[in-house]
N, C-alpha and C positions, 0 to 999 in steps of 0.2 A: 754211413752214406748221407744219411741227413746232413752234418757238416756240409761234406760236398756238394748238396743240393745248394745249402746257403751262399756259401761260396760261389761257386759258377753260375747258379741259377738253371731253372727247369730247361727254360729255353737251351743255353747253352749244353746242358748235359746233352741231351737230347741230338742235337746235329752235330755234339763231338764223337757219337759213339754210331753216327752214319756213316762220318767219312771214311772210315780204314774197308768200311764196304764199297766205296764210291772208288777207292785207289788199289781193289783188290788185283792180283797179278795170277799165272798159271802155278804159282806157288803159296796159297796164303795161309798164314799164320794161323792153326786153327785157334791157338789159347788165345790172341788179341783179338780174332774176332768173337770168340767167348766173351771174352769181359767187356768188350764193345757194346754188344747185343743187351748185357747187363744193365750198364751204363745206360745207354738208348730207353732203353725198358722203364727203369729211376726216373727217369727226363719226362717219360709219357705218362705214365702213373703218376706221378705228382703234379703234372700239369691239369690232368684231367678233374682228379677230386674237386679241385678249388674253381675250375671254371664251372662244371657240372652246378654246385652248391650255389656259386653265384648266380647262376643260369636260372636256379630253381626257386632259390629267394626272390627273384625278380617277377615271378609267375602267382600271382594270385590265387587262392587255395582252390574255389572252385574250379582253375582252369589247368589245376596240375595234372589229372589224368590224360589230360590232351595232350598238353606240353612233353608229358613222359612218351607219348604215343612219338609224339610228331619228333624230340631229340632223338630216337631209336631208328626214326627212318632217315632221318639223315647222316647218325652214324654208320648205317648198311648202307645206303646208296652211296655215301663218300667215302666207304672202305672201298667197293666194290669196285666204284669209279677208279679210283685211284688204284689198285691192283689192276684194273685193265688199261692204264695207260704204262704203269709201268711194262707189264709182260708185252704190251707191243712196243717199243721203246727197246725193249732188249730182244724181241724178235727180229727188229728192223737190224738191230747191229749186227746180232747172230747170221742174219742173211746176209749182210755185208762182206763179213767176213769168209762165209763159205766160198774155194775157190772155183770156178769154170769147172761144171764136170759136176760139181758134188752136191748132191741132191740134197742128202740130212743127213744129221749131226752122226748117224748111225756109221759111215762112208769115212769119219775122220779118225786119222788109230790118233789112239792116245797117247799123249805125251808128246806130238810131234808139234812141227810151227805151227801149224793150220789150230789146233788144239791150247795151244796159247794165246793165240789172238782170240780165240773164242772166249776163253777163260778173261779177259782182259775187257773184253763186251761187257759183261756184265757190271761192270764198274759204272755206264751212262744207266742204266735206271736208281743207280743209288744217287746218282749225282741230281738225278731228277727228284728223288724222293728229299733230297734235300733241302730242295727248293720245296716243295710241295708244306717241308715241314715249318719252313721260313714262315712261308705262309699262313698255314695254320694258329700258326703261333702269334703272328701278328695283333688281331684282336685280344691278345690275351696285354697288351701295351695299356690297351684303353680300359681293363679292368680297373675298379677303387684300388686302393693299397689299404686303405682302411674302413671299415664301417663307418657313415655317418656318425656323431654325437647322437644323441634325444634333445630333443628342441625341449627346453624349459623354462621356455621362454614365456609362455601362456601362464603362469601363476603357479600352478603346483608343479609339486616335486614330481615326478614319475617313480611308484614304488615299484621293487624290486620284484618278483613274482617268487614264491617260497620256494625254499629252499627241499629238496628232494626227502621224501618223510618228516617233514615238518607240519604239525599240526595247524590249519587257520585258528587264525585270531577272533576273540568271539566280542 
């Protein structure tokens, strides 16, 4: 998977393994939306580690406790958020689709038309979430690609900090 990551990139993994959710039909594929879901999964875990790390490097030691406070409520408020625009977003469609007369989803037999365009609904919150993901992702453009150098520029060398079980130098 790593290859693949390199290749396509987090970003791209990521909103390649939305879409077959976005285009899903009253028949879908469960093994492709399996490996989809995978794929998706790969895309967001590895986006995360590396924003996360830079996020924290960028915080000041005394003020990490904070920082770890305050990233935690914005990933539950923007989970949260984002879960409730989706399920109205597929309630709105879900309603759309029910015919004159039929109250909920209970009313629809299965497998008939009514029960296909329902099934076909659920494709505009992925479609949303993909955008959603667009976006997320965006800030991640303006991350470095690399660490600064050490400025050694000021006269000395900057040593190296010892090596793990290596005794100081006396």
């Amino acid at each position: 998977m790593n290859a693949l990551t390199a290749r396509l990139g987090v970003r791209n993994l990521t909103i390649i393994g939305t879409v077959p959710y976005a285009l899903i039909d009253a028949h879908p594929n469960q093994l492709l939306l399996g490996a989809t879901l995978v794929v998706r999964g790969f895309g967001l875990g590895a986006s995360m580690m590396p924003t996360m790390t830079i996020a924290f490097a960028s915080v000041p030691k005394e003020t990490a406790p904070s920082a770890t406070s305050a990233f935690n409520v914005f990933q539950r408020v923007g989970a949260s958020l984002g879960t409730t625009v989706l399920a109205v977003v597929l309630q709105r469609r879900l309603k759309d689709e029910l015919p004159v007369g039929v109250d909920s989803l209970g009313q629809v037999e299965p497998g008939g038309t009514v029960a296909r365009g329902l099934a076909e609904s659920f494709g505009a919150p992925f479609w949303w979430a993909i955008v959603f993901t667009a976006l997320a992702l965006l800030p991640a453009f303006f991350l470095p690609r690399r660490r600064p150098a050490a400025d050694n520029s000021a006269g000395g060398a900057s040593e190296a900090p010892p090596a793990r079980g290596a005794r100081p130098r006396s």
